[in-house]
C-alpha positions as CSV (number, residue, x, y, z in Angstrom):
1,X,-0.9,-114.4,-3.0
2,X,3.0,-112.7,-3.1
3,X,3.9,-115.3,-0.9
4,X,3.0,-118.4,-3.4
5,X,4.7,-116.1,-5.8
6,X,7.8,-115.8,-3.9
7,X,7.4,-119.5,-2.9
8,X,7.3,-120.7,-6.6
9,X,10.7,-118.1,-7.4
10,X,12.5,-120.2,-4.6
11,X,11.7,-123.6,-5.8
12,X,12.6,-122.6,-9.4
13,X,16.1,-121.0,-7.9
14,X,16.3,-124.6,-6.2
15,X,16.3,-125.9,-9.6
16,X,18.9,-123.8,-11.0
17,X,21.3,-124.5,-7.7
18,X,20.9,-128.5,-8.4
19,X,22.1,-128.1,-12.0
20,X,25.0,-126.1,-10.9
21,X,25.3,-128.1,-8.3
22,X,25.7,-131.1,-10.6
23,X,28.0,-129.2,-13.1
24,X,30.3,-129.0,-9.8
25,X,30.6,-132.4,-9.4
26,X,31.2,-133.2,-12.8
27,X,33.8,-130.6,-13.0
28,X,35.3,-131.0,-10.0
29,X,35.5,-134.9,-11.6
30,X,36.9,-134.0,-15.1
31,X,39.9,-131.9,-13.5
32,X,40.1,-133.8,-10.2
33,X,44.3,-134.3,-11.4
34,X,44.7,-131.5,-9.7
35,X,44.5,-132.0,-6.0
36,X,41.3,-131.0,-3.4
37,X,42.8,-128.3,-2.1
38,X,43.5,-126.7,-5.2
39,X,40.9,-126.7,-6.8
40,X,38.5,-125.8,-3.6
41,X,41.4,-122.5,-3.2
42,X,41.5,-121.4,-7.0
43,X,37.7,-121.5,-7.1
44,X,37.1,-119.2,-4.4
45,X,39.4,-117.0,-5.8
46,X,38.0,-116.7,-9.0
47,X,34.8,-116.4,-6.8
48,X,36.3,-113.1,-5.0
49,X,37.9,-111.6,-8.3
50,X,34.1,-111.8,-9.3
51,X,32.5,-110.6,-6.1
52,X,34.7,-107.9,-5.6
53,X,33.3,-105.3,-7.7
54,X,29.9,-105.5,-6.6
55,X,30.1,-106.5,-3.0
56,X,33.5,-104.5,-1.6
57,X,31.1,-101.4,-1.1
58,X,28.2,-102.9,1.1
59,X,30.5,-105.0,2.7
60,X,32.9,-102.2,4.6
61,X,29.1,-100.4,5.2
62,X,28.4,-103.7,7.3
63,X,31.0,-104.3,8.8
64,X,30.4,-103.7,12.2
65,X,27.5,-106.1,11.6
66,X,29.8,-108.7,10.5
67,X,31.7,-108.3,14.1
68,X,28.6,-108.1,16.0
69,X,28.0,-111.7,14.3
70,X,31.3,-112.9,13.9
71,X,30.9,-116.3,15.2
72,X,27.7,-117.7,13.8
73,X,29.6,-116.0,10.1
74,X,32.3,-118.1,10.6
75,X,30.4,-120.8,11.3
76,X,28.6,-120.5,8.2
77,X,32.0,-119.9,6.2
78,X,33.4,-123.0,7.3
79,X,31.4,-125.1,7.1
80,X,29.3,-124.1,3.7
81,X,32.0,-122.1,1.3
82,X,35.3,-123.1,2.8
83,X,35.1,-126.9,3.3
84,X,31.9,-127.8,2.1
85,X,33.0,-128.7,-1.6
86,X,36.6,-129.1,-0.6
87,X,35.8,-132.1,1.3
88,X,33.9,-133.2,-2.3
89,X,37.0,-133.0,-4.3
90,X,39.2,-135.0,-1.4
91,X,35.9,-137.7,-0.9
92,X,36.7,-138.0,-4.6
93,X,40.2,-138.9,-4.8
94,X,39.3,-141.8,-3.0
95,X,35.6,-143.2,-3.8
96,X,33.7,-143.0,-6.8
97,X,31.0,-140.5,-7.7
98,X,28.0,-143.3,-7.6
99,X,29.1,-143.3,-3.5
100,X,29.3,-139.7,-3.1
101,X,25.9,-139.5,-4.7
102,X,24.5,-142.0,-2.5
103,X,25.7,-140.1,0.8
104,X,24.9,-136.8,-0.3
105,X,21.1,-138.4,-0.7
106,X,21.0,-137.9,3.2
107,X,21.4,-134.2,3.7
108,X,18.4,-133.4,3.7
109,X,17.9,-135.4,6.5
110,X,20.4,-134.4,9.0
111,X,19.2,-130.4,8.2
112,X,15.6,-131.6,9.1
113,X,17.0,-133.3,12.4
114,X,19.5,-130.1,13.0
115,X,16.4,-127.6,12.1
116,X,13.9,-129.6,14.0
117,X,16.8,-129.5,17.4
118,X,18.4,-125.8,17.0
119,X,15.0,-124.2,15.3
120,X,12.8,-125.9,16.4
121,X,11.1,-126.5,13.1
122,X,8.0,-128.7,12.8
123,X,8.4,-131.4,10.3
124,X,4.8,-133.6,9.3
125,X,4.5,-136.8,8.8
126,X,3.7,-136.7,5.2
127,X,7.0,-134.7,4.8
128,X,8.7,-137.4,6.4
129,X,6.8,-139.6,3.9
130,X,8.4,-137.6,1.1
131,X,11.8,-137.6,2.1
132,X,12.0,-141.1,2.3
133,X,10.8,-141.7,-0.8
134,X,13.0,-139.1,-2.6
135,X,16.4,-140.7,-0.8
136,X,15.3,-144.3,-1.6
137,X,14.5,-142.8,-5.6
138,X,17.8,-140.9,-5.4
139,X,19.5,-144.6,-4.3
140,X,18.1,-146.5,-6.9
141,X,19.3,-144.0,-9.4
142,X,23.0,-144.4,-8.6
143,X,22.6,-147.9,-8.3
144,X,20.7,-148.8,-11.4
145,X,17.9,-150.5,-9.6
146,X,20.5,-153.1,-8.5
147,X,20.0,-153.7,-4.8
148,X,23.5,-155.9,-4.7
149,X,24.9,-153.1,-5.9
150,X,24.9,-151.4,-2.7
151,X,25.3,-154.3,-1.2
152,X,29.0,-154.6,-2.6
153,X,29.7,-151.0,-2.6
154,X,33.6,-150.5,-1.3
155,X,33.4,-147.9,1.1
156,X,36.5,-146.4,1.8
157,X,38.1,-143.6,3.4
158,X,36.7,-141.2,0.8
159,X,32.8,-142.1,2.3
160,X,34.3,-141.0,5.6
161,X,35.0,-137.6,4.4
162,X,31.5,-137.2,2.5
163,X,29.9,-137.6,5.3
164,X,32.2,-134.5,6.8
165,X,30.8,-132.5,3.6
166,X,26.8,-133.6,4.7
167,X,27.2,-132.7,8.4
168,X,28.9,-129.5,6.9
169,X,26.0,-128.4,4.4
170,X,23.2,-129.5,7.1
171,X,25.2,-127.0,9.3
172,X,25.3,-123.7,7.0
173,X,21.6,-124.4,6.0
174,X,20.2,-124.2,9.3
175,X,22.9,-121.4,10.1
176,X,21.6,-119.3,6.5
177,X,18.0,-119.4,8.0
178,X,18.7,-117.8,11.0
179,X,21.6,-115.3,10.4
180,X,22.1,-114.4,6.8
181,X,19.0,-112.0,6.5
182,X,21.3,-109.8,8.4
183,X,24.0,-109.3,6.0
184,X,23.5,-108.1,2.5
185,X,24.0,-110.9,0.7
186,X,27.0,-109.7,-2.2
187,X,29.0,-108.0,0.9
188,X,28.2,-111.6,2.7
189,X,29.0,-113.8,-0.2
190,X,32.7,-111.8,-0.8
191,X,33.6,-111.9,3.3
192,X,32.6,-115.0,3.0
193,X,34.6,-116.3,0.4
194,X,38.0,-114.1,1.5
195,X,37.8,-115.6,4.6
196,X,38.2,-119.0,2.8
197,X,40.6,-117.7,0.4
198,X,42.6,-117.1,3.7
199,X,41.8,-120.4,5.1
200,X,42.9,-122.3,2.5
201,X,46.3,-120.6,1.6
202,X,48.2,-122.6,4.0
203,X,46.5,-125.8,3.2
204,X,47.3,-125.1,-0.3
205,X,50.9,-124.5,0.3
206,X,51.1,-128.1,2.5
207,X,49.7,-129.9,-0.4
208,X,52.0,-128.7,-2.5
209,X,54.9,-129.2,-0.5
210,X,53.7,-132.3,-0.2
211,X,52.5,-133.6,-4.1
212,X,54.0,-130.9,-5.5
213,X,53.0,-128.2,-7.2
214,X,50.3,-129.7,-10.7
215,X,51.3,-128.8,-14.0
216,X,48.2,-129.2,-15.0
217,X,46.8,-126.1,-13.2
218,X,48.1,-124.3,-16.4
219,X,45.9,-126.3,-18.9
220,X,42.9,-124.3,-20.4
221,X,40.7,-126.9,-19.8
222,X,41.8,-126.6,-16.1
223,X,41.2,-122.9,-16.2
224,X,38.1,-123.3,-17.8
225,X,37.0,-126.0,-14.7
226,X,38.1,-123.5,-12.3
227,X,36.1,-120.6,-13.6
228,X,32.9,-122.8,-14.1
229,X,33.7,-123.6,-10.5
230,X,34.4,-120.0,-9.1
231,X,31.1,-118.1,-10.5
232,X,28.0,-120.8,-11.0
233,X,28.5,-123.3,-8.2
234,X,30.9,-121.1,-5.6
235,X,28.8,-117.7,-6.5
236,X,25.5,-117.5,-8.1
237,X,24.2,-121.1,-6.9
238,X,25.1,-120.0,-3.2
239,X,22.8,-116.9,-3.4
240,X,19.9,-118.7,-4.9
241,X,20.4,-121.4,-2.3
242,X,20.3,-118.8,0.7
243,X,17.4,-116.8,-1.1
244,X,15.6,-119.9,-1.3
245,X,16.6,-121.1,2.8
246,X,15.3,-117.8,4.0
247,X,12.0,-118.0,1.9
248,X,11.3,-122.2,2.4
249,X,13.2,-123.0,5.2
250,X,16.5,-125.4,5.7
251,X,14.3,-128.4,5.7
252,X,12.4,-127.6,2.5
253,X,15.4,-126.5,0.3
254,X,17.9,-129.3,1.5
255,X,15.4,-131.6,0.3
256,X,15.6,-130.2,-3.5
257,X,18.9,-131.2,-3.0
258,X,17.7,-135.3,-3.9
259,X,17.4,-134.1,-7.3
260,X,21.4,-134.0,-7.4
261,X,22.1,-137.4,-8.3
262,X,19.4,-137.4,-11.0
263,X,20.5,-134.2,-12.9
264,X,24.2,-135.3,-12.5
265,X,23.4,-138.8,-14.3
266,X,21.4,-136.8,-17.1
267,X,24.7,-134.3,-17.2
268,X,27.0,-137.9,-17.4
269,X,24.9,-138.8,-19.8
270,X,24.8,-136.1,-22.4
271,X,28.4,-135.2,-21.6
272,X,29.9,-138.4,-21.0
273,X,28.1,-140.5,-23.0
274,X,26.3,-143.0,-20.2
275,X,23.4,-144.7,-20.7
276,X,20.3,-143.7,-18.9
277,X,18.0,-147.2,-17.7
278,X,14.7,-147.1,-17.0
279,X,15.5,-148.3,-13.8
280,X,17.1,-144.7,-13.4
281,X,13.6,-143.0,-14.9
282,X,11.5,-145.0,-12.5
283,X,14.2,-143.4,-9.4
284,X,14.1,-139.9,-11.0
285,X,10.7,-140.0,-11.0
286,X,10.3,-141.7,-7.0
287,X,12.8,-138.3,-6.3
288,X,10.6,-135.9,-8.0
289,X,7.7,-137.1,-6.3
290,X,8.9,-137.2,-3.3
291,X,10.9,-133.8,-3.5
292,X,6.8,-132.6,-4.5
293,X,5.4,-134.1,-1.2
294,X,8.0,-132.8,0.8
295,X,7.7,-129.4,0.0
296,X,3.8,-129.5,0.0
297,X,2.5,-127.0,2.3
298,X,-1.1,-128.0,3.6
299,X,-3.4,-124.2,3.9
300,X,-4.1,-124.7,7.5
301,X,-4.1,-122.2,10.2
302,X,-2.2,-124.1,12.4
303,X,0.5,-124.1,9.6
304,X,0.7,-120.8,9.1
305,X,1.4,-120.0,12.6
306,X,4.2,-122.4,12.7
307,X,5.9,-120.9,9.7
308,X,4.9,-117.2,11.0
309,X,6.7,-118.2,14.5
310,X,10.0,-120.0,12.5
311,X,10.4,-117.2,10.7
């Protein structure tokens, strides 16, 4: 029975990380005069002033645990807090956000290939079913129903680095399933996010020796981006996301990740005014029902030994 319960508390967490989520690209969009590595840097920083309090003490009682695990930590600091979003920003100083949301549509995929090859997860055919029909919703959503769209999309440099920023994500989700019940996760989340602070000082620094330093980092509306930025997407949206990984599985959480494009054309359209179609209903609704499918769970006892020996 607690485990439906807990199941339920992850998918509703899921939610929550796919509205911040979404509220991180559309910030990320509205302040994208500054530059990728600025923004990615300040965030996390705001991130760590936040963390600090709360996580400074657990983190020096763990932190022979962090050196007894030091490599598969960095590999999920890399690749899910330090570059992760900052290879967002940089994809979007070149392509538009209707592409980005298009390639992020196939993370979910590559984390089911990367669980199903490094954990050996078992994926079922009727999940398969389900993702499919989730990333072909989430496609017609960005592209109106208009199959020529795609067709004439201009892919440019900036596609190449979004699909840096899936192989990325797919790489800290299966990573978070295995390792990050080890660590407690504020002392995890603020080692985490120094070591990016760290990281990205000297790529900060190049890009400003380079473009200069942005006058409009001292705008409030910048601030205001970069503090949205530091504590929902970079902070609390991280935690529900590895809460959620460590309860569902990479496979099943990625896949909430489909609802991105949808709740970031609602955002666009409240905020910014767009126009939502009903050719962007009928793809919301192809991603909700395939999102549903995916994350189904069949009571079998064959099924529960799988998830009992994955776990």
């Amino acid at each position: 029975m607690w485990e439906g319960v807990d199941d339920i508390y992850s998918y509703i967490l899921l939610i929550f990380v796919v509205i911040f989520f979404a509220g991180n690209i559309l910030t990320g969009k509205a302040i994208n005069e500054l530059p990728p590595f600025t923004i990615a840097f300040f965030r996390l920083v705001v991130a760590f002033i936040v963390l600090f309090p709360i996580g400074f003490r657990k983190a020096l009682q763990y932190r022979e645990q962090f050196m007894a695990y030091k490599k598969p930590f960095l590999i999920m600091t890399l690749s899910g807090i330090t570059f992760f979003n900052t290879l967002i920003y940089a994809a979007l100083q070149f392509t538009t956000s209707t592409n980005v949301s298009v390639l992020e549509t196939a993370i979910p995929v590559v984390t089911v290939l990367l669980s199903a090859i490094i954990l050996k997860e078992h994926i079922q055919s009727f999940q398969w079913i389900g993702m499919i029909i989730s990333i072909i919703g989430a496609v017609w959503v960005v592209i109106d129903g208009n199959v020529m769209q795609l067709l004439a999309m201009d892919w440019n440099v900036g596609d190449g680095i979004m699909i840096l920023a899936i192989g990325c994500w797919a790489i800290y989700s299966v990573f978070v399933k295995q390792y990050m019940p080890l660590f407690p996760s504020y002392a995890a989340m603020l080692v985490m996010t120094g070591i990016s602070v760290i990281v990205l000082f000297p790529f900060v620094m190049v890009e400003w020796l380079v473009v200069g330093i942005p006058t409009a980092l001292g705008s409030n509306a910048h601030i205001g981006g970069l503090i949205y930025l530091g504590i929902f997407p970079s902070f609390i949206a991280i935690l529900m996301y590895n809460h959620a990984v460590q309860q569902l599985g990479a496979s099943k959480a990625s896949i909430f990740l489909n609802f991105l494009p949808v709740v970031t054309m609602i955002g666009a359209s409240v905020w910014l005014g767009e126009t939502v179609t009903g050719a962007k209903i009928v793809g919301a609704l192809a991603v909700m029902g395939g999102v549903m499918l995916t994350t189904h769970e069949r009571k079998s006892k064959g099924n529960q030994q799988i998830k009992e020996r994955i776990s």
